[in-house]
Phi, psi and omega in degrees: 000157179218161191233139184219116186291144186227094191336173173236157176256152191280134180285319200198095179259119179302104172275153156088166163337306176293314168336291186324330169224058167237156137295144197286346162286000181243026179256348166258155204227147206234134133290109194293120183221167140328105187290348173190169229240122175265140176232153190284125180258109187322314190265020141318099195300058200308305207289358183289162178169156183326108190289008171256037182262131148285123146225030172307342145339287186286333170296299178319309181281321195272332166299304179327291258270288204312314186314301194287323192277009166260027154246324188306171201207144172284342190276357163305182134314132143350132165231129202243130145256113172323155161235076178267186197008042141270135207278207177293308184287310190308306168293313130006265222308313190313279206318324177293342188248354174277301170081207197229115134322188207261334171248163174217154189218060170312126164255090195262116176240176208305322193230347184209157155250112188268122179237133199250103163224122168313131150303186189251037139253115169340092146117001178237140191233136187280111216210084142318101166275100173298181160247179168316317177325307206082033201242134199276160172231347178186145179213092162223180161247159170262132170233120170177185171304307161213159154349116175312304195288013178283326186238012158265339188261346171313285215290019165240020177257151193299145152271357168297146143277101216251146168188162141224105225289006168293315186236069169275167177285152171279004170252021169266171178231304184242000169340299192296321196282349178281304213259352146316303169316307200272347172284307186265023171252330158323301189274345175257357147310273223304348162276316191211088209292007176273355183310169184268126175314131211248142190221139126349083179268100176275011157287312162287355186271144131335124158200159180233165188331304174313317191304296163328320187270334168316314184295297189310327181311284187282013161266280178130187135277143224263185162234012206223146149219139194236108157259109168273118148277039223215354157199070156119177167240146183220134150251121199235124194214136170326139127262222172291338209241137166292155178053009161239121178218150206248126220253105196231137168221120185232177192270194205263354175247030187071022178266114183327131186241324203253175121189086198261116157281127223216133190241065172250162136290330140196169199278168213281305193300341172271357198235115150281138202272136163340326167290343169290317190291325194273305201262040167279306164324274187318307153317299178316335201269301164316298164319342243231286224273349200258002159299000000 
């Protein structure tokens, strides 16, 4: 495993009057993530293990998993397996042989937390649910483009883009003229959310600090962040608004290259396509055949 540190994106930004008596290193407050990212090294030899271990157990749960997934379409439903009555060496196999893909994801709400990590089959994902405690509460995997619950807890969030450029702060510059935009490409999703997905490239606008903190202010913040590993690190985080996500893409020395706002159900970049899919099936099935 290796590790790649990820900057945090800003949580709660001071507008306004208070804004006025903060100092400017102190005006932004960080949502607490992982300062860094473990990646799975391919040429690990997950699957060896003790030939005297039985693991028919974990061959049976992973033959269902391929089976049902060489019928499956992405445009289906999810197909989820609890992951129950497997013993310790059984489980052991699993976890070593799913390991860690290329996105991870949390989603944190009020009494529990959801962590998400793709395996290094494409598109099939491992997902826990904690309590505050840290006492698991649920363990399956998932097979699909992304998690369900990644784009069900998006969609109960308001959909409007709310503002009033009267009492925008007076020292923004293109803020307004940004979320006018993100106001209608928002509004033209919501007639018709199959349109090609449309994005904000705040790298390429004029903006200024200020500008920045208005916009995330007046979006709010998600409960969900997403870390892509997959040509480079992309962080991808909710805001307040359904279907809008704030788009981060950075180089090998972390420096933001990118940032983009994306008006989807979710970004692309976070999703595996059906030929992944297809052929995750096909890896499982081998790993599968060689227990």
């Amino acid at each position: 495993m290796s590790s790649i540190p990820i900057p945090p994106m800003p949580k709660n930004i001071l507008s306004g009057a208070d804004s006025q008596n903060v100092d400017e290193e102190d005006r932004l407050e960080y949502m607490e993530m992982p300062t860094e990212m473990s990646i799975f090294d391919i040429d690990s030899k997950v699957y060896d293990w003790d030939e005297s271990h039985d693991l028919s157990a974990c061959q049976m749960f992973l033959q269902n998993i391929y089976k049902k997934m060489e019928k499956h379409k992405v445009e289906n439903d999810n197909l989820v397996f609890k992951i129950a009555d497997l013993d310790t060496n059984n489980l052991g196999y699993l976890n070593a042989l799913l390991s860690e893909g290329e996105v991870s994801a949390v989603i944190t709400q009020k009494h529990k937390v959801v962590n998400i990590q793709e395996s290094i089959f494409t598109g099939v994902w491992r997902i826990t649910v904690v309590d505050k405690n840290k006492i698991l509460l649920e363990d399956y995997i998932e097979v699909g483009d992304i998690p369900n619950i990644v784009r069900d807890l998006n969609q109960v969030l308001p959909s409007k883009v709310l503002y009033d450029s009267a009492l925008l702060p007076e020292n923004v510059a293109n803020a307004p003229a940004i979320l006018t935009e993100l106001k209608d490409k928002r509004s033209r999703y919501e007639l018709n959310p199959k349109l090609i997905p449309e994005a904000i490239n705040l790298t390429l606008l004029p903006h200024t600090t200020e500008d920045i903190e208005c916009i995330n202010n007046t979006l709010g913040i998600g409960n969900t962040v997403l870390l892509s590993r997959g040509y480079g690190n992309c962080r991808i985080s909710s805001t307040g608004v359904s279907s809008v996500w704030w788009v981060q893409y950075f180089n090998s020395t972390d420096i933001e290259i990118l940032s983009t706002i994306e008006v989807v159900d979710i970004p692309i970049v976070a999703c595996a396509a059906q030929e992944d899919l297809e052929d995750s099936a096909e890896r499982l099935k081998e790993f599968s055949d060689e227990l």
